[in-house]
C-alpha positions as CSV (number, residue, x, y, z in Angstrom):
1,X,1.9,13.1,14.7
2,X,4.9,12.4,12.4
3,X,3.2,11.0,9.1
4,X,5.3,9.3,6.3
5,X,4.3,8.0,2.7
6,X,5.7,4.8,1.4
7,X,6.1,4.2,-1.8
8,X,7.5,0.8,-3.9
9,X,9.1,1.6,-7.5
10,X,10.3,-0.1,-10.3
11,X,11.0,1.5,-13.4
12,X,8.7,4.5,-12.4
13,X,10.8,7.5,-14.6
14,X,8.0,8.7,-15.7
15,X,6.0,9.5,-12.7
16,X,8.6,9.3,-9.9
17,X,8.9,13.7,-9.7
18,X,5.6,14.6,-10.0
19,X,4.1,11.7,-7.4
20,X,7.0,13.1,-4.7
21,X,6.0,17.1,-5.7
22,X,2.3,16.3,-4.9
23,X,2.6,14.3,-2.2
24,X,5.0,16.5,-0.4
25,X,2.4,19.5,-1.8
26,X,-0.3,18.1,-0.2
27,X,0.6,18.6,3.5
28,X,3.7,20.5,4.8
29,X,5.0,18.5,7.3
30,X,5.0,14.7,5.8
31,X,7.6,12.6,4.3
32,X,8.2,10.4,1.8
33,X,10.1,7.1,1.6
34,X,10.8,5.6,-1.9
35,X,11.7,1.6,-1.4
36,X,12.9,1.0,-5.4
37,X,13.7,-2.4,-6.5
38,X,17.3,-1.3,-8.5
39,X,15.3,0.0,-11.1
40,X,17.4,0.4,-14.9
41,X,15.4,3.3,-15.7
42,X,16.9,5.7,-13.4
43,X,14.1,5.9,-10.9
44,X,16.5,5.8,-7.6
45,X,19.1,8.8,-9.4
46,X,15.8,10.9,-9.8
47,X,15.0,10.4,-6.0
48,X,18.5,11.0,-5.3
49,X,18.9,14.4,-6.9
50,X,15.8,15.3,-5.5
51,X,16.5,14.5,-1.7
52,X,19.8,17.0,-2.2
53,X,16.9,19.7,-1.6
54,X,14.4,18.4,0.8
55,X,14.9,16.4,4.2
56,X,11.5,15.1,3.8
57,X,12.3,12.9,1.1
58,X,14.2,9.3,2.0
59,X,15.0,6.1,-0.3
60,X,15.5,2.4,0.1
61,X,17.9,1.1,-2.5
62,X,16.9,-2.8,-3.3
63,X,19.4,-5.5,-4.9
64,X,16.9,-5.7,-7.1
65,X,13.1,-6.8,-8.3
66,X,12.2,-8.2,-4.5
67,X,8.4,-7.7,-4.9
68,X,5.7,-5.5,-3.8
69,X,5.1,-7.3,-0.2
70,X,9.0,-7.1,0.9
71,X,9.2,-3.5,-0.2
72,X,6.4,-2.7,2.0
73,X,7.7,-4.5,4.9
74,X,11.3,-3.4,4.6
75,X,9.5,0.4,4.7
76,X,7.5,-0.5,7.5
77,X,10.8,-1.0,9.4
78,X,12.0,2.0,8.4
79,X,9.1,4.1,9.1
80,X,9.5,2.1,13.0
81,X,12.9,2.8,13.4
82,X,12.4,6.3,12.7
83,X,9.7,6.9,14.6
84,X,6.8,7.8,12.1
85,X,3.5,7.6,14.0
86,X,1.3,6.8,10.9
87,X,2.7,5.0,7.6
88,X,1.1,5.3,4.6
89,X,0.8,2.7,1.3
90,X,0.7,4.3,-2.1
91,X,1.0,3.5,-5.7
92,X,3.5,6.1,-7.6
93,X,1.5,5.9,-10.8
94,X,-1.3,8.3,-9.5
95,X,-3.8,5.9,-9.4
96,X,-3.9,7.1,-6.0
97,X,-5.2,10.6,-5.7
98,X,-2.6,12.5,-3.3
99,X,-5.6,14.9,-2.5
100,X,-7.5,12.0,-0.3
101,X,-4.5,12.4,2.1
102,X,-5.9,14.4,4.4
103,X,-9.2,13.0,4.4
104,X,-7.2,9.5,5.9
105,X,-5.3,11.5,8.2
106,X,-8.6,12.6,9.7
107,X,-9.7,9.1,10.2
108,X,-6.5,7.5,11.4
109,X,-7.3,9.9,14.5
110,X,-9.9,7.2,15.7
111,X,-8.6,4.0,14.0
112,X,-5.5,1.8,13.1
113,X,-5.9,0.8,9.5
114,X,-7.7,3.2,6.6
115,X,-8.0,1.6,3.7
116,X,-9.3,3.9,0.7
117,X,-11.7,1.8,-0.7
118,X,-12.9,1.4,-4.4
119,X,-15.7,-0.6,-3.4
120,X,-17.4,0.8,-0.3
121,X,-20.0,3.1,-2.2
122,X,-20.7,1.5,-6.0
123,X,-17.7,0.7,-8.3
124,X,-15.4,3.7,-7.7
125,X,-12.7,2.9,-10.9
126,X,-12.0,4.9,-13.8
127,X,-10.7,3.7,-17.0
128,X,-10.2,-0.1,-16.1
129,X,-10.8,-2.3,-18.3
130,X,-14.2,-4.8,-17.4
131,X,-12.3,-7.7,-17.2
132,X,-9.8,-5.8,-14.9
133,X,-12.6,-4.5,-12.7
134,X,-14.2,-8.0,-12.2
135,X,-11.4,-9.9,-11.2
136,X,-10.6,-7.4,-8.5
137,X,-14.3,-6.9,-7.1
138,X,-14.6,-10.7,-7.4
139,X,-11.0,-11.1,-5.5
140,X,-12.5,-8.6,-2.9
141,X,-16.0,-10.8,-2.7
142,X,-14.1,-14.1,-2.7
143,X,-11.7,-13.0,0.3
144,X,-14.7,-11.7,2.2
145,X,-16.9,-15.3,2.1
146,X,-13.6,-17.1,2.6
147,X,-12.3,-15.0,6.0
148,X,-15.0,-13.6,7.3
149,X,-13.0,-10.2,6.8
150,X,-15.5,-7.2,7.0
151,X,-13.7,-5.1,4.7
152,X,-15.2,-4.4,1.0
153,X,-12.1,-3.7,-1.0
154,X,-9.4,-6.3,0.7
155,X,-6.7,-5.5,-1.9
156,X,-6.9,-2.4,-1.9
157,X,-3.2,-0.2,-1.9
158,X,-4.1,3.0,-0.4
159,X,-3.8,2.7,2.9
160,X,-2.7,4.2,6.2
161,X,-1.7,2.4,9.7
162,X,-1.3,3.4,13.1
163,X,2.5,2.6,13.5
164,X,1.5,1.2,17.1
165,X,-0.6,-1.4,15.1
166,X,2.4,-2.8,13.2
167,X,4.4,-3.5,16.1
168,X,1.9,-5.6,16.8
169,X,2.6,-7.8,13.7
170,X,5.1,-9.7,13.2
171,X,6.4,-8.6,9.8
172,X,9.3,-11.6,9.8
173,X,6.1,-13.9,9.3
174,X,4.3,-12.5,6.3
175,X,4.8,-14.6,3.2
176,X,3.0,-13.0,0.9
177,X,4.6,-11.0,-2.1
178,X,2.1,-9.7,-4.5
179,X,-1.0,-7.9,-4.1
180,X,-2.4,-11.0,-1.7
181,X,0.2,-8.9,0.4
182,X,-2.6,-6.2,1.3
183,X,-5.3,-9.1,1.9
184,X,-2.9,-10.3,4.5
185,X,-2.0,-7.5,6.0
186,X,-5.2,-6.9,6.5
187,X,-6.9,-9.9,8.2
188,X,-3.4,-9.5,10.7
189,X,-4.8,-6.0,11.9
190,X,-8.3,-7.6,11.8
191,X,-7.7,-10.4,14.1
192,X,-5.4,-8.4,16.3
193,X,-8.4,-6.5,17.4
194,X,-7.3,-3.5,15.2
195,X,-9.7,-0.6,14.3
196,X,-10.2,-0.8,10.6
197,X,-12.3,1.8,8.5
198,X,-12.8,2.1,5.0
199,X,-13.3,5.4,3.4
200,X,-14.3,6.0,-0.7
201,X,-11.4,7.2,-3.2
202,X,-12.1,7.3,-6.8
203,X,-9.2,5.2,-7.9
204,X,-7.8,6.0,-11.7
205,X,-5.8,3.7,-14.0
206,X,-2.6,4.8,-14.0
207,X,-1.3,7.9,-16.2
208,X,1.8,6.4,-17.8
209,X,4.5,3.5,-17.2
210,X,3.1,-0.4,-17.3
211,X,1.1,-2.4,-14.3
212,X,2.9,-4.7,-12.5
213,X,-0.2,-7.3,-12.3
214,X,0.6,-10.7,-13.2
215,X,-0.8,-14.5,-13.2
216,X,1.5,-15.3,-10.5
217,X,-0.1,-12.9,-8.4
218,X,-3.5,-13.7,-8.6
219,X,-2.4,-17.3,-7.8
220,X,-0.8,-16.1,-4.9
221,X,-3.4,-14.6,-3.7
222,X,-6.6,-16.7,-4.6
223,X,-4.4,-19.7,-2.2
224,X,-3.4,-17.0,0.2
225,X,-7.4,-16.7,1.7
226,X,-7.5,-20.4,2.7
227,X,-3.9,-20.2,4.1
228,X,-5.3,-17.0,6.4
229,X,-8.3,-18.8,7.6
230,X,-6.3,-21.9,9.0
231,X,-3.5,-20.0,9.8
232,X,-1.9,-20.4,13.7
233,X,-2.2,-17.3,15.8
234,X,1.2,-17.8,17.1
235,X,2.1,-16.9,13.4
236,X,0.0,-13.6,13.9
């Protein structure tokens, strides 16, 4: 099964190399699709030089800062067209242990969505700080009393589909942009009768470079719950 990682950037110099080298590392026959956002640090060049040696790597150049939601879905289309049959989310500041890889791969066999979840067994996050850690359990809690979602860490980022399962959603409709982008994405599988598992990843602040979290997109996605549960299945 053809397997591909997609990855957003912006301004990612510093860990851009050594997030491909492990990914790539980790199994031999997966690829890689950086979706940068025009970067000014150079991030897309150091792709660039990179793909020059290895067919596995690929690259969406952006106009410019788009958001995290667009990027995704501009790489799902991608991954479609090309004819990946799993497509996986992932952070490039290693917050995301390339190592749990395989461990999703193995449970894609048997499902449509694998989220790597923070949350399924305790608190599984190293060096956030407590308010950060709070307002993302509590964003998980709120989004699970509000949709009815079974899932236990709903914004997750670390995630694999079943590219069958996107297909299925119409990615024209999703209107999210920030990290309420996972939350919807993942009430879309849920009430397309996907198969959704959860499996535990330690999940580690990132190494170096500065979080892209902001007011506006805890906004977004505190209103994006009560938008979800009213929404019109036609919009599906």
């Amino acid at each position: 099964m053809r397997t591909i990682v997609i990855i957003p950037t912006y301004n990612e110099i510093e860990n851009i190399s050594s997030i491909i080298t492990s990914v790539l590392g980790i199994v031999s026959d997966i690829n890689i699709l950086i979706v940068d956002d025009n970067s000014p640090d150079g991030t897309a060049a150091a792709v660039e030089k990179m793909m020059q040696n290895d067919p596995r790597i690929h690259i969406i150049k952006r106009a410019g800062k788009l958001g995290l939601g667009t990027a995704y879905c501009d790489g799902f289309r991608y991954c479609i067209d090309k004819g990946f049959d799993y497509i996986f989310e992932m952070d490039a500041d290693f917050s995301h242990d390339p190592n749990e890889i395989p461990n999703f791969l193995d449970a894609i066999k048997d499902n449509d969505l694998v989220i790597g979840s923070r949350y399924l067994t305790g608190m599984n996050v190293v060096n956030w700080p407590l308010r950060r850690l709070i307002l993302s359990y509590g964003a998980s809690l709120y989004t699970r009393i509000i949709t009815c979602i079974p899932i236990k860490d709903t914004t997750g980022g670390f995630k694999c589909f079943r590219t069958e399962m996107l297909k299925k959603i119409n990615l024209d409709k999703i209107r999210s942009n920030g990290y309420g982008f996972q939350i919807e994405m993942n009430y879309k599988v849920w009430k397309k009768g996907g198969r959704i598992k959860e499996i535990p990843i330690i999940f580690e602040d990132r190494r170096s470079g500065n979080s892209k979290m902001n007011k506006k997109i805890v906004f977004e996605a505190l209103l994006l719950v009560w938008k979800l549960r009213f929404i019109r299945k036609k919009n599906m």
